[in-house]
C-alpha positions as CSV (number, residue, x, y, z in Angstrom):
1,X,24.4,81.1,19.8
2,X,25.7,79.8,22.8
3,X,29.6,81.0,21.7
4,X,28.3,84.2,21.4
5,X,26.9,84.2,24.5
6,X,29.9,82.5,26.7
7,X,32.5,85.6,24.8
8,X,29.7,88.8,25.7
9,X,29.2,87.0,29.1
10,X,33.1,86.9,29.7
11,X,33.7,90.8,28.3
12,X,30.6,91.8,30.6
13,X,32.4,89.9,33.8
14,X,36.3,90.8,32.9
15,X,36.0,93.9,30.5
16,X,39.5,94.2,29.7
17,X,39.5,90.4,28.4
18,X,39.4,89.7,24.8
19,X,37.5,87.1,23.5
20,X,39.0,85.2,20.1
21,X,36.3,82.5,18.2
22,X,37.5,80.0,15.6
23,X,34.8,78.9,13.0
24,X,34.3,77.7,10.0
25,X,30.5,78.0,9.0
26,X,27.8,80.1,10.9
27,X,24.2,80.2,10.7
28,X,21.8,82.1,13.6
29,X,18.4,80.6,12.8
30,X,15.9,82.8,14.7
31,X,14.5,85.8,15.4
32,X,17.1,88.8,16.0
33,X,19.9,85.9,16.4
34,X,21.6,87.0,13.2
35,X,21.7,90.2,14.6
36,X,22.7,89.1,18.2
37,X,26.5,87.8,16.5
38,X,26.9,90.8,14.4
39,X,26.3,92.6,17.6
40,X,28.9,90.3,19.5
41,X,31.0,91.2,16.6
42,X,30.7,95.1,15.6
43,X,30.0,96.1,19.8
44,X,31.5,94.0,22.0
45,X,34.5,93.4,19.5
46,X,35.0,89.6,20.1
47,X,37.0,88.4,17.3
48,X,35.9,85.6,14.9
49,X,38.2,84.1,13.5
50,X,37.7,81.6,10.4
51,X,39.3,78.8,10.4
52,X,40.3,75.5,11.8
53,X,42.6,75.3,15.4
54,X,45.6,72.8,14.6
55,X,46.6,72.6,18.4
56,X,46.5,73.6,21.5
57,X,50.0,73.4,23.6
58,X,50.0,74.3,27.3
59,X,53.6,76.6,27.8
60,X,54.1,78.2,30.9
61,X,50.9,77.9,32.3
62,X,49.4,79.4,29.3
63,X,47.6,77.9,26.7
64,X,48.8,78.5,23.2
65,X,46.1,78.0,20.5
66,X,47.6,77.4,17.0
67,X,45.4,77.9,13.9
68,X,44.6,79.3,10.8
69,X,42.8,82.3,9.5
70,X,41.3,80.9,5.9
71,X,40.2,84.4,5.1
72,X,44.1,86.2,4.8
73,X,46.1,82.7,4.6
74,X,47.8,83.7,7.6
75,X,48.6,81.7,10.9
76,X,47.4,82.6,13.9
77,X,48.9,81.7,17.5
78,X,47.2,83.3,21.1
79,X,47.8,82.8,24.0
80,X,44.9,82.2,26.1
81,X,43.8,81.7,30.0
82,X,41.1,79.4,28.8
83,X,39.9,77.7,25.7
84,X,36.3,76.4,25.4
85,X,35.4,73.7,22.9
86,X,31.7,74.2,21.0
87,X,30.7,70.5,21.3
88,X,27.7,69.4,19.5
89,X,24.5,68.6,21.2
90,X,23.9,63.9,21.5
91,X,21.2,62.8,23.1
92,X,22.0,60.9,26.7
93,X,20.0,57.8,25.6
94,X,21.0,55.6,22.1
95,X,17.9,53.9,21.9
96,X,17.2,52.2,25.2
97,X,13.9,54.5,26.1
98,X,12.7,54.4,22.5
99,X,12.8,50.8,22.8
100,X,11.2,50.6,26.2
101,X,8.4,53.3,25.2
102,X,8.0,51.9,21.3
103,X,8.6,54.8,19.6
104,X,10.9,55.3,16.6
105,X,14.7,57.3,17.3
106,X,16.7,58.8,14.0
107,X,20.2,58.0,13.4
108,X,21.6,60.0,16.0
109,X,19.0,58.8,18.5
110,X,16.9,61.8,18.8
111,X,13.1,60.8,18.5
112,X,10.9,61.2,16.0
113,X,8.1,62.7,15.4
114,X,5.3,61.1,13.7
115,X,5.2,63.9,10.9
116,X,7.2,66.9,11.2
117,X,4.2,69.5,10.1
118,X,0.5,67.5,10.9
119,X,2.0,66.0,13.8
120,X,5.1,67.9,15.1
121,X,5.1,66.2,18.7
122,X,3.4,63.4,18.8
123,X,4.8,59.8,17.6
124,X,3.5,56.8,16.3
125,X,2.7,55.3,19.6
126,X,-0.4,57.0,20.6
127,X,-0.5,58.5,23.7
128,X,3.3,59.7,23.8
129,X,4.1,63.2,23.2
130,X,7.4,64.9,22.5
131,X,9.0,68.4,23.7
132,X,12.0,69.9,24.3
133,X,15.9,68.4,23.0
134,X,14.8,64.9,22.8
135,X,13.3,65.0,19.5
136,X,16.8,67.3,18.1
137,X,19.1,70.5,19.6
138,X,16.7,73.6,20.4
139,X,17.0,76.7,22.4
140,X,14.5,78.1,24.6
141,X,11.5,80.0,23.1
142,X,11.3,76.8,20.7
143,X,11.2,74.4,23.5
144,X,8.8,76.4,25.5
145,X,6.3,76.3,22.3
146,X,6.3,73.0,21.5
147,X,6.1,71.8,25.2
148,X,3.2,73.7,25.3
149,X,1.8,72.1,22.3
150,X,2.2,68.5,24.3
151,X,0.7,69.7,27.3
152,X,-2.0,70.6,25.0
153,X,-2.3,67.3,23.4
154,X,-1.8,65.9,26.5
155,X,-5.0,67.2,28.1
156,X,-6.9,66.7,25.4
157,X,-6.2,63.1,25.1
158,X,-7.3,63.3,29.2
159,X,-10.4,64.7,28.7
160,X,-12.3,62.8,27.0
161,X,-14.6,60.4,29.1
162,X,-13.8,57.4,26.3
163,X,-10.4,57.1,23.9
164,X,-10.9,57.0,20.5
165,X,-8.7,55.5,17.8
166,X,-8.2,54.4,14.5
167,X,-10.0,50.8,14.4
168,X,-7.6,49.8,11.5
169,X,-5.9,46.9,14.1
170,X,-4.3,43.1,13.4
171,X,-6.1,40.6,13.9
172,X,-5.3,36.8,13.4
173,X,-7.0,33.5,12.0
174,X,-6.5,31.8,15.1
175,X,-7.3,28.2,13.0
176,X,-5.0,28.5,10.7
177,X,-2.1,30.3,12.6
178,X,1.2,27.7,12.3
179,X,2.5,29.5,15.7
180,X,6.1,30.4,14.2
181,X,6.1,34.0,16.1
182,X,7.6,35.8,13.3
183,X,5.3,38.6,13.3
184,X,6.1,39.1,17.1
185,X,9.6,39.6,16.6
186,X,8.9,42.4,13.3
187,X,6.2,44.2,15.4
188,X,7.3,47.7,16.5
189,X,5.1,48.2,19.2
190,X,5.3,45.0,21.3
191,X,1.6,44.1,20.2
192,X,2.0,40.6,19.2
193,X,0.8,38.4,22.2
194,X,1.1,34.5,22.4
195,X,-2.3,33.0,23.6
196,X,-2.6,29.5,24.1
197,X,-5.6,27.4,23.0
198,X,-7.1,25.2,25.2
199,X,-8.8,21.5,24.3
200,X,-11.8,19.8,25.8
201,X,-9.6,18.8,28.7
202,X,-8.5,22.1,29.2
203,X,-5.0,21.4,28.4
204,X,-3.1,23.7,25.8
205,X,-3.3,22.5,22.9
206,X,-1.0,25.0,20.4
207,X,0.3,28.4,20.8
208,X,-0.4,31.3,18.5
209,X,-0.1,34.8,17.5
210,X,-2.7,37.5,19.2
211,X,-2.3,41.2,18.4
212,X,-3.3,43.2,21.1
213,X,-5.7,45.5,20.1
214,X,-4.8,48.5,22.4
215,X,-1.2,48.5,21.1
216,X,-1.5,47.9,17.9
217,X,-1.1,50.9,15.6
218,X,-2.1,49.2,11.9
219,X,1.6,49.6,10.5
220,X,1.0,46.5,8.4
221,X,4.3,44.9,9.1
222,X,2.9,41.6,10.6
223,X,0.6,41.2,7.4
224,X,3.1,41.2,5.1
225,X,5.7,39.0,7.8
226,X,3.0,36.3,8.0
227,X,4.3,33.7,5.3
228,X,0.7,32.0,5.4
229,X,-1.3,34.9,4.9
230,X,-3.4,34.6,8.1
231,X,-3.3,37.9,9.4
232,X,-5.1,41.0,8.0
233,X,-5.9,44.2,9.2
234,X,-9.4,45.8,10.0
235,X,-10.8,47.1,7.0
236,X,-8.2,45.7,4.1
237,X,-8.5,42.2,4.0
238,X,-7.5,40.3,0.7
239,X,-11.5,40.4,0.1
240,X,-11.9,43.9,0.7
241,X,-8.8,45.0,-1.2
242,X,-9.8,43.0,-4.3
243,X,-13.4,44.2,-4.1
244,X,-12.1,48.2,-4.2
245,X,-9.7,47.1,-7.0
246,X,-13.0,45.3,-9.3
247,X,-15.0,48.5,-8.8
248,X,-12.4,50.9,-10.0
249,X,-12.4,48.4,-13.6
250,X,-15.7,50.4,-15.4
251,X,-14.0,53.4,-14.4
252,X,-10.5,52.3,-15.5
253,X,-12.7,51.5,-18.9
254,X,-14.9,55.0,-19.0
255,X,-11.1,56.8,-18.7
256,X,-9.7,54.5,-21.6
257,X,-12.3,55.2,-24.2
């Protein structure tokens, strides 16, 4: 879209130009953009070109542009004032703010989202929204809506007199906790706290793990990192887990017969 653009920008400013695009695939996805190339095509009579440019060769303060048209087998060679490369959008961080802000990047270091249809821009920390290009390449009108959906979420996360969230949190068996730290080096979101415990004398005693309940989103990971066993999570302890899993067994039995 933004090709199209650049060549009917160019024959509005210099009409006598002409404007020549190599390509290889296209797809317009939006509303009237489909329409918007064919009309950059048919009416403005810039000249699309398939196929790859082998080289570019600068010969008496021209630019020659070799390539090939795919669509007649033919080679192609113009000489052109300027040629513009269609780079690919990157995101200007590779992970440094998703690791200061605890919130998960893709591949190409784009955020995510914590579910692309119930939750379109918020993440897994709670409390940080997303909008615009930093969750992947968009134009405009799609920027503009789902920044308005953050503001949104945003406010209404602001306006409530007390914060609500889901009580599903870590929590540790401080007596029984060997102190190894494993769990704060698999933990996501920077929750795992050391705490010292004290004696009579008030001197520390030991060292061991304390999830901070305020930043801990329930993933699970330091319940399962724990070699000992000795942290759960709110509401599915071993106990709790195996008491669901006995009451399902006269059902399991009803379903049999």
């Amino acid at each position: 879209m933004y090709t199209a653009k650049h060549a009917l920008l160019l024959k509005h400013k210099v009409p006598d130009s002409r404007a020549f695009v190599f390509y290889m695939d296209i797809r317009a996805g939006g509303k009237d953009y489909e329409e918007f190339v064919h009309r950059a095509m048919e009416e403005e009579r810039v000249m699309y070109i398939r196929g790859r440019v082998s080289q570019v060769i600068e010969e008496n303060g021209k630019l020659k542009v070799l390539g090939v048209d795919t669509l007649s087998g033919r080679t192609v060679e113009i000489d052109a004032d300027m040629v513009v490369l269609a780079a690919a959008m990157e995101p200007a961080d590779r992970g440094e703010i998703a690791g200061k802000l605890r919130i998960a990047a893709d591949a190409h270091g784009f955020f995510k989202e914590a579910h692309p249809k119930l939750r379109p821009v918020e993440t897994l920390t709670a409390g940080i929204f997303l909008a615009g290009t930093s969750q992947a390449p968009k134009d405009i009108p799609e920027t503009v809506s789902q920044a308005s959906a953050a503001a949104s979420k945003g406010m209404e996360l602001l306006s409530q007199e007390f914060l609500q969230r889901d009580p599903s949190t870590a929590h540790v068996n401080e007596a029984a906790c060997a102190g190894c730290f494993e769990c704060l080096a698999v933990c996501p979101y920077g929750a795992i706290e050391r705490k010292q415990l004290l004696d009579a004398q008030g001197e520390v005693r030991r060292e061991v793990a304390a999830p901070n309940p305020a930043m801990c989103e329930g993933c699970g990971l330091c319940t399962v990192t724990c070699r000992g066993g000795y942290i759960d999570l709110e509401g599915y302890t071993d106990e709790q887990v195996f008491a669901q899993l006995g009451a399902l067994g006269p059902v399991r039995e009803v379903v049999e017969r």
